[in-house]
C-alpha positions in Angstrom: 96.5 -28.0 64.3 98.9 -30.8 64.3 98.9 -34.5 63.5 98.6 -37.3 66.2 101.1 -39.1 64.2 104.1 -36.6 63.9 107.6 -38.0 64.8 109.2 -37.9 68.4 111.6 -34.6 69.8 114.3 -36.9 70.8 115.6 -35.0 72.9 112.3 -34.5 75.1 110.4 -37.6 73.9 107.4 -35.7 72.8 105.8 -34.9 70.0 107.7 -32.3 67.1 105.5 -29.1 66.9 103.8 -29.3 70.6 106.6 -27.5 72.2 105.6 -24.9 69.3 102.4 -25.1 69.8 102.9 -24.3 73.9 104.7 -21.6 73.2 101.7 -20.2 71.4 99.7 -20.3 73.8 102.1 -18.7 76.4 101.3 -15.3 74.5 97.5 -16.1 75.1 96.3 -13.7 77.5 93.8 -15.5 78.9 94.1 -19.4 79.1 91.9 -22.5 80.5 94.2 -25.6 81.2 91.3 -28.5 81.5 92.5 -31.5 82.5 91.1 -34.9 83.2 92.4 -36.9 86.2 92.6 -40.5 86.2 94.9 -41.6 83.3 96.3 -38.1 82.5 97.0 -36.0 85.9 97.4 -39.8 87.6 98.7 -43.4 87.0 95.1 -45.7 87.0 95.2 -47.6 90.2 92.6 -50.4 90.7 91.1 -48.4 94.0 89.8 -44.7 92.3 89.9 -43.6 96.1 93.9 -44.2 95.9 94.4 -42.2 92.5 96.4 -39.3 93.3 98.2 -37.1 90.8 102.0 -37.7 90.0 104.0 -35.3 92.2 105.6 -34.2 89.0 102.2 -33.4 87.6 100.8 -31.7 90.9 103.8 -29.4 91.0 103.1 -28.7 87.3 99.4 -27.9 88.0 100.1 -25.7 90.9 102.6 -23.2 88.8 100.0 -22.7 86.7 97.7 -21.9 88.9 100.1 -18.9 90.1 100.6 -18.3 86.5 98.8 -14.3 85.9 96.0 -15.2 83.0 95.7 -18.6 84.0 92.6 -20.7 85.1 93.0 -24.3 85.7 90.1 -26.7 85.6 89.8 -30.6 86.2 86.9 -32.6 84.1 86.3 -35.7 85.5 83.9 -38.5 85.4 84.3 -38.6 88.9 81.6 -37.1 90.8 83.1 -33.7 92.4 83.5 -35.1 96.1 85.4 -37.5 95.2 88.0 -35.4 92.6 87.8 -33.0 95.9 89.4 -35.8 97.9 92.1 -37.4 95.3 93.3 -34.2 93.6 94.2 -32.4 96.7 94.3 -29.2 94.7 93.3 -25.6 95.9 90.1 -24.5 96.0 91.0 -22.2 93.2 90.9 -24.8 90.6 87.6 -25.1 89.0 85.8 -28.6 88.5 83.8 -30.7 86.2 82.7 -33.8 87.9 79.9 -36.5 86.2 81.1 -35.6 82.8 80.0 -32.0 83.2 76.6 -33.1 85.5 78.2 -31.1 88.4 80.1 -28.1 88.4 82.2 -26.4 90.9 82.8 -22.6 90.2 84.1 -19.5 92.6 81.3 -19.8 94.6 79.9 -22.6 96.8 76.2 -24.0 96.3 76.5 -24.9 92.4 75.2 -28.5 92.9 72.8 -30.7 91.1 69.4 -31.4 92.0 67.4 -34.3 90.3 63.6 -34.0 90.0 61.1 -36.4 91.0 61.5 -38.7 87.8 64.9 -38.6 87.3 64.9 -39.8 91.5 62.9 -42.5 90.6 64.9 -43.5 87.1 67.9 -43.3 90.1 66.3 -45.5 92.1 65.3 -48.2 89.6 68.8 -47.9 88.1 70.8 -48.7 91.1 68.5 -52.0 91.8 69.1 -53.4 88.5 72.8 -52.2 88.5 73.3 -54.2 92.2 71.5 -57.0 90.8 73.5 -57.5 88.1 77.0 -56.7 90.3 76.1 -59.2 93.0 76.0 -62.4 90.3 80.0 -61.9 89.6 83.0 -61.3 91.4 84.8 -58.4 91.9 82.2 -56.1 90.2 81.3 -53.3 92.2 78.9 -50.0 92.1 80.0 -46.7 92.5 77.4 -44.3 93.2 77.0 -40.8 91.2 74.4 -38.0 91.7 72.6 -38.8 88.7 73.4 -42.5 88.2 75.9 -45.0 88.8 79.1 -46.3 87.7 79.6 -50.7 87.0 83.0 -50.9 87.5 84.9 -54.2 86.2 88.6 -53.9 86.4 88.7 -56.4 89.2 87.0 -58.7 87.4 87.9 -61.7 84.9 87.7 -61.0 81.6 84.6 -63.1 80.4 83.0 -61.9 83.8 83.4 -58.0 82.9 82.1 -58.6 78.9 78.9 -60.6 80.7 78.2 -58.0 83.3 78.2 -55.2 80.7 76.2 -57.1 78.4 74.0 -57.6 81.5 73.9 -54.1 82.7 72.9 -52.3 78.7 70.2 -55.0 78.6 68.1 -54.5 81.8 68.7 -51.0 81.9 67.7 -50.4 78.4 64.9 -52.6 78.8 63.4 -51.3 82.0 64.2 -47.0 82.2 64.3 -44.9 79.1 66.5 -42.2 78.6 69.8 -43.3 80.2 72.9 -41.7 78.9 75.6 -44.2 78.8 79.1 -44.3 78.7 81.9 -47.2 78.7 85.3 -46.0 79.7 87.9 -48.3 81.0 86.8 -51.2 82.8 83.7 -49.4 83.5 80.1 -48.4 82.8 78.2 -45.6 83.9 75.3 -44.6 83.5 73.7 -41.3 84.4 69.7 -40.2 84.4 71.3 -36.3 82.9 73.0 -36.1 79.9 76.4 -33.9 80.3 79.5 -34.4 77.9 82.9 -33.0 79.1 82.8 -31.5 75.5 79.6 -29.6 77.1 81.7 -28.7 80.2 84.8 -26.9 78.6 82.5 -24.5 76.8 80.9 -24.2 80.1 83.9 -23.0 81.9 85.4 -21.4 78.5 82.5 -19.0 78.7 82.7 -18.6 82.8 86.6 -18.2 82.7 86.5 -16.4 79.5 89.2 -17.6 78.3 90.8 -16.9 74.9 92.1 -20.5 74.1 91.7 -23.4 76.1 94.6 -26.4 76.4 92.9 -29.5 77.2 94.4 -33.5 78.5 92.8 -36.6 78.7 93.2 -40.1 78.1 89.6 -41.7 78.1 87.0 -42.1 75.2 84.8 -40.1 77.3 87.4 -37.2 76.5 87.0 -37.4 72.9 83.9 -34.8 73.2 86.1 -32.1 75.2 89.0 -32.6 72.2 85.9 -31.9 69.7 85.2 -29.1 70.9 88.5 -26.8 70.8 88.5 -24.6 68.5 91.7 -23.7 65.8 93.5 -22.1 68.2 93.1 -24.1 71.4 95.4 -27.1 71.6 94.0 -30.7 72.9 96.6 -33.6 74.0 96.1 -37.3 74.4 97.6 -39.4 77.1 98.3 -43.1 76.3 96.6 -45.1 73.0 93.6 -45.4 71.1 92.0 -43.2 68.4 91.8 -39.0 69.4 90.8 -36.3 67.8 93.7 -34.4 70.2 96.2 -32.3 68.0 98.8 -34.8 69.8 99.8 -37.6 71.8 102.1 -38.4 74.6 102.7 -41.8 76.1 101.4 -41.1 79.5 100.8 -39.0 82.7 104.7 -38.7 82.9 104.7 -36.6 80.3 102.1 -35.1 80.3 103.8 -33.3 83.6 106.3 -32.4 81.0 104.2 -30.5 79.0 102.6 -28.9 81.6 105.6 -27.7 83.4 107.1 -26.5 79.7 103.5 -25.2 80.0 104.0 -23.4 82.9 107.8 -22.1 82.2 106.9 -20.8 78.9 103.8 -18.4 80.4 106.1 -17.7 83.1 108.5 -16.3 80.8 105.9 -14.8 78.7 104.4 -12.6 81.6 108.1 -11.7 82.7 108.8 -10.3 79.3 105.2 -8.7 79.1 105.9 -6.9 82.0 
């Protein structure tokens, strides 16, 4: 695997060694591209219900879904509806949503169902959460099926440290058990536990894939990059500390490396056959 830190292509403005490493995996015979949404697949947008993949990175997404040996998955902290409604993908593309909580396969029907305590740790949750939204401005709720998201990026500064200072102390005080996670700008917090690291294996295994490529740009995608294995390849989009095998500026190029993705299995199966 390769460093984080290697020097620029400056001819493609990515990293040296991940063009390399793509072509690699263009001899896989079967491959899972997993790929988070907001911040790697699209630009963040203060609305999520306005997110919507760069055309670039669409285009990308769908030749490698026509790519032979190819599954293509989204893992999202968005719950699945809503990735339904911003990706605007086929229905071939596999998805993640909650951090792994809710999974959409081939078939229709795989949904979650909470039992009666984690209803009721629900139901407490979202009174405390509105509570604590309704004392600053701009802070909103997002509903999840098993929890709910406090979402600051709206708000002032000072207001957003408060709330989530706010939010962990109620919550912590009053329901045991609550997995949480802080992204950007946002808390969510969820009566299941799931980790996006828990929902590549998941579709690794389903998919059975041989390798899997994986992109994302949030902390909550550190667990996915943890768990590829030596020959899988992870990449991050934008800043902050990764375990990925390399880093690209943003979803901009990330469509690069998908497309270069995309061309070099293309060419792959063309030779192969």
């Amino acid at each position: 695997m390769s460093s984080t830190d290697e020097p620029t292509d400056t001819l493609g403005g990515l990293p040296l060694g991940l063009r390399a490493d793509l072509r690699r995996l263009a001899e896989i015979p079967n491959l899972l591209v997993a790929l988070d949404f907001d911040g790697t697949l699209a630009p963040e947008v203060d609305d999520p219900e306005q997110a919507r993949a760069l055309p670039a990175a669409r285009d990308a997404v769908l030749k490698l879904i026509d790519v032979p040996g190819t599954r293509v998955a989204l893992v999202s902290g968005r719950a699945v509806d809503s990735l339904v409604r911003v990706a605007q993908l086929p229905d071939s593309v596999l998805l993640a949503g909650s951090h792994g909580v809710e999974i959409r396969l081939d078939h229709a029907g795989d949904t979650i169902a909470l039992n009666e305590e984690e209803e009721a740790q629900r139901e407490a949750l979202s009174v405390i959460l509105h509570g604590v939204a309704q004392n600053f401005d701009n802070v909103w709720i997002e509903r999840k099926p098993a929890g709910f998201a406090l979402h600051t990026r709206l708000a002032s500064e000072e207001d957003s440290r408060i709330a989530h200072l706010e939010a962990l102390a109620h919550t912590k005080d009053e329901i045991s058990g609550l997995t949480v996670r802080e992204g950007k700008n946002v808390l969510e917090f969820s009566v299941r536990t799931a980790t996006k690291g828990e929902a590549v294996e998941h579709l690794r295994r389903y998919t059975k894939a041989d390798a899997v490529f994986y992109a994302g740009d949030d902390v909550t995608d550190e667990d996915a990059f943890r768990a590829l294995g030596p020959v899988d390849l992870g990449v991050k989009s934008g800043p902050g500390v990764t375990a990925a095998d390399f880093r690209v500026e943003g979803p901009s190029e990330i469509a690069r490396v998908l497309r270069m993705l995309a061309e070099y299995r293309s060419n792959q199966e063309a030779v192969d056959s």
